[in-house]
C-alpha positions as MATLAB code, in Angstrom:
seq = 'XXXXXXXXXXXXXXXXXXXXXXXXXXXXXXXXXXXXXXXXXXXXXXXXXXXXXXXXXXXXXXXXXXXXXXXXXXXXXXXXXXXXXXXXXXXXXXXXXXXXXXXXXXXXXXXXXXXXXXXXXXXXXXXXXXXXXXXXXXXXXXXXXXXXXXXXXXXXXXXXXXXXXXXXXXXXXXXXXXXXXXXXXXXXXXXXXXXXXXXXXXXXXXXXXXXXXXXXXXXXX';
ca = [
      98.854   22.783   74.110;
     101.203   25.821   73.619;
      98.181   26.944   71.250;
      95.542   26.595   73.620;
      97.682   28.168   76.935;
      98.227   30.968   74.795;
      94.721   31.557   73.673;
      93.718   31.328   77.704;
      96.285   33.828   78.926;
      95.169   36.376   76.092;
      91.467   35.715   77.206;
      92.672   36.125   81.276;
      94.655   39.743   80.197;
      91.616   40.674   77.947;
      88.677   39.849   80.579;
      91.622   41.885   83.135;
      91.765   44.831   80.738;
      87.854   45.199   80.635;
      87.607   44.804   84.721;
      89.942   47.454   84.817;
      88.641   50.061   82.335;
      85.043   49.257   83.533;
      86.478   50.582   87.475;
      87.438   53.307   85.627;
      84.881   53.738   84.253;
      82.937   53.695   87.485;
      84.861   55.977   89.410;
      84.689   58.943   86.769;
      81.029   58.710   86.230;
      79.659   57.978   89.859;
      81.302   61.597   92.090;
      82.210   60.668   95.761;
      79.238   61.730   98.098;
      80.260   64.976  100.030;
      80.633   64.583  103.953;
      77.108   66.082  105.271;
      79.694   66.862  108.196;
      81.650   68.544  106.769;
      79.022   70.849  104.951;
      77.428   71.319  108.080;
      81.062   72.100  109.424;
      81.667   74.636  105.975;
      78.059   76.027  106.161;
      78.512   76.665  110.639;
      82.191   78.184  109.586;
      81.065   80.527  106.668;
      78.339   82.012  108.104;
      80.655   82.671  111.685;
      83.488   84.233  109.215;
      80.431   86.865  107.965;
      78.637   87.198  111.520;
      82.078   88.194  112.765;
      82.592   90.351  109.431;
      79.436   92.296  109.541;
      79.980   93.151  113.300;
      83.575   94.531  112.943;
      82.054   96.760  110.196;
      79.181   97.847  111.853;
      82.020   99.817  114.355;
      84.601  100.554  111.286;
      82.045  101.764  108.603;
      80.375  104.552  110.683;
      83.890  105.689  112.225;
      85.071  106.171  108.068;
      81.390  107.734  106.986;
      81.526  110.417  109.515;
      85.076  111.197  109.625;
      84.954  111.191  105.623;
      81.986  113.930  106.077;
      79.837  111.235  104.261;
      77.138  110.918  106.618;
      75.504  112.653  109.317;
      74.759  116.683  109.691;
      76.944  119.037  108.704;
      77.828  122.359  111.017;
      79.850  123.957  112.996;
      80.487  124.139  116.651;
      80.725  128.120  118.286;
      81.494  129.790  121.556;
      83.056  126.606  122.627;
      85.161  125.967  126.005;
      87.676  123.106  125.648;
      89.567  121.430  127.858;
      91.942  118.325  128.255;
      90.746  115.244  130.298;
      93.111  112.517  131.796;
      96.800  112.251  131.171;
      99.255  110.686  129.388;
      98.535  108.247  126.292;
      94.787  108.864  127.549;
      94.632  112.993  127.466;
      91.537  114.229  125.314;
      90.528  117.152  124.046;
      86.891  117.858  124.898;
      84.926  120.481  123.900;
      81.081  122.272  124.589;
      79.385  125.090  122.641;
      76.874  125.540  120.609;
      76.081  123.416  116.672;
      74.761  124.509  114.337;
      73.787  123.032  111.009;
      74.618  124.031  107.841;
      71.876  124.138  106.399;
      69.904  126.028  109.504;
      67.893  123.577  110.278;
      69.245  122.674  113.743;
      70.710  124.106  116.282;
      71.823  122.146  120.176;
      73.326  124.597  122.335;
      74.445  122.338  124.590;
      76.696  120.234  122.276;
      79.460  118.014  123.254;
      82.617  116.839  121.181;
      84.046  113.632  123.180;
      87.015  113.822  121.356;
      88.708  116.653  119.329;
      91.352  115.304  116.529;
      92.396  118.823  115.155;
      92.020  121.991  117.679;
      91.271  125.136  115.830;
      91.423  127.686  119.173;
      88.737  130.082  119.320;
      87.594  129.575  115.738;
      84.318  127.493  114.337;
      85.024  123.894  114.792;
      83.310  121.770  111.610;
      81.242  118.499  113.117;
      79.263  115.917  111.902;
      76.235  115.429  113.731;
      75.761  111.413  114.322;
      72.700  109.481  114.207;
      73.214  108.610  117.959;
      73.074  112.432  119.045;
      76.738  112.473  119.220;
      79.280  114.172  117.320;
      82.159  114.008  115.189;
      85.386  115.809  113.971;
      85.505  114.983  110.020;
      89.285  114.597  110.162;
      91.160  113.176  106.374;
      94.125  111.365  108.104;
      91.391  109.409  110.561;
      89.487  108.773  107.180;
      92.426  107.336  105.758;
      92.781  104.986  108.621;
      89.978  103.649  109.382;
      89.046  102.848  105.675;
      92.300  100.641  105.980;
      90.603   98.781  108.668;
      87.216   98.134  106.789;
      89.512   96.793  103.618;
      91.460   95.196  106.027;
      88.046   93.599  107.541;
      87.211   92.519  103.730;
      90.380   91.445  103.239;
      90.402   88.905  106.359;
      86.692   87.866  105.439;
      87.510   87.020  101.729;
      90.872   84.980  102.640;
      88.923   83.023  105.322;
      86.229   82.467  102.934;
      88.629   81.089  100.086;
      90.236   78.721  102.715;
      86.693   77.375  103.462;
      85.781   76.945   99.581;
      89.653   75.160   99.672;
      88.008   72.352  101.783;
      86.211   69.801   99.745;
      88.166   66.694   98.188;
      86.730   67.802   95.025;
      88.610   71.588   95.044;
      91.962   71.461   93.877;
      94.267   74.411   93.875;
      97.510   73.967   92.199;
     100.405   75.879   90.489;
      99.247   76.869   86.669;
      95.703   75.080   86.883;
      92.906   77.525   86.594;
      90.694   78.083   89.131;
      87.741   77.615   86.845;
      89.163   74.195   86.526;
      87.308   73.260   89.670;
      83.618   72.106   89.694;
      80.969   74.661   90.038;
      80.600   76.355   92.421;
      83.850   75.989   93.683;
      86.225   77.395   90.491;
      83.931   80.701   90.184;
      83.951   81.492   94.113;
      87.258   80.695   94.455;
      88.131   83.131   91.595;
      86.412   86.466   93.205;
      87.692   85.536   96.783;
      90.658   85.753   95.289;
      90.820   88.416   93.391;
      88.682   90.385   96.354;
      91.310   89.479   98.883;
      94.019   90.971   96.492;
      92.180   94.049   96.276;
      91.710   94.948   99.568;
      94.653   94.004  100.659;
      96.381   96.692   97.803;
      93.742   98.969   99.246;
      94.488   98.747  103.026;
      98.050   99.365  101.540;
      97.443  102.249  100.123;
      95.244  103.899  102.516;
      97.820  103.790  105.089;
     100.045  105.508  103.063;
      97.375  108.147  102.616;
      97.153  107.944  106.220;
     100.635  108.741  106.832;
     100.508  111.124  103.825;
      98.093  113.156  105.855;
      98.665  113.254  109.093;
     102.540  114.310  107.777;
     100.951  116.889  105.911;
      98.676  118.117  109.040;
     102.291  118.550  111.084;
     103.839  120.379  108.160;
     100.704  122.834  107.181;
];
């Protein structure tokens, strides 16, 4: 009887054994089913996080391009008649007179600077000549700052993003595990995110600093 009790507890721990490793092995070869709402919730999210990107750069880009001298017509502004508008925090320098491009091509004698960063008295004032008619003072120190702002746009866009690809059950992000370690797509995206948020964000540092760099140098020179 001992015998036989024996033998039928052994059988009951082996048949327990095999029910166990067989769950097991039924959970690591069938992958949990993602939540359609929460990819539709992910998918709505993502492309909001680049609608919103793409429209905060379609302000800062142009701002850097012209005051970087990177895009629009080069010339210079001539027999111009400034004056200051409004008061306070909201005084402006505005300026008319007459552009002319560099390269002779066009001439507006009726042009109009909105906005003048750095006054050079009676002297030729250097404009860019934007796509919209209007123009611009190329100015270093503005540059400077408002290519912090599109980094600083990347920057947000690529953090957001990473916190979206953060989301499924399957991502895990942990102290000395790889990011590769995660299934595709997931380890690879959340790798350049990554590294792209780091980036800009060392590159809206620094371009503040130029900022400052400038503009001190601007009051000094």
């Amino acid at each position: 009887m001992t015998g036989n009790g024996s033998a039928n507890a052994n059988g009951r721990a082996a048949r327990r054994k095999a029910g166990t490793a067989a769950v097991a092995t039924d959970s690591t070869t069938v992958p949990e089913k993602p939540s359609w709402t929460l990819t539709a919730f992910g998918v709505l999210l993502t492309a909001g996080v680049l609608a919103l990107a793409a429209w905060l750069m379609s302000f800062a880009w142009p701002a850097f391009a012209y005051h970087a001298a990177l895009a629009g017509t080069p010339g210079k502004l001539t027999s111009a008649h400034c004056y200051v508008t409004g008061s306070g925090k909201s005084a402006r320098r505005e300026c008319t007179g007459t552009f002319t491009a560099l390269n002779g091509t066009f001439t507006d004698t009726s042009a109009h600077v909105y906005e003048v960063i750095r006054y050079t008295g009676d002297g030729p004032m250097r404009l860019q000549r934007r796509s919209d008619g209007g123009y611009t003072q190329p100015e270093p120190a503005q540059a400077a700052l408002m290519l912090g702002v599109v980094c600083g746009i990347v920057c947000g866009a690529a953090g957001l993003l990473s916190l979206v690809c953060v989301g499924p059950r399957r991502v895990t992000v942990e102290k000395g595990v790889s990011l590769r370690a995660n299934p595709p797509p997931w380890g690879v995206l959340l790798l350049v995110l990554s590294r792209m948020t780091a980036a800009a964000a060392a590159a809206v540092a620094l371009s503040f600093v130029m900022f400052f760099v400038l503009l001190i140098g601007e009051l000094v020179f």
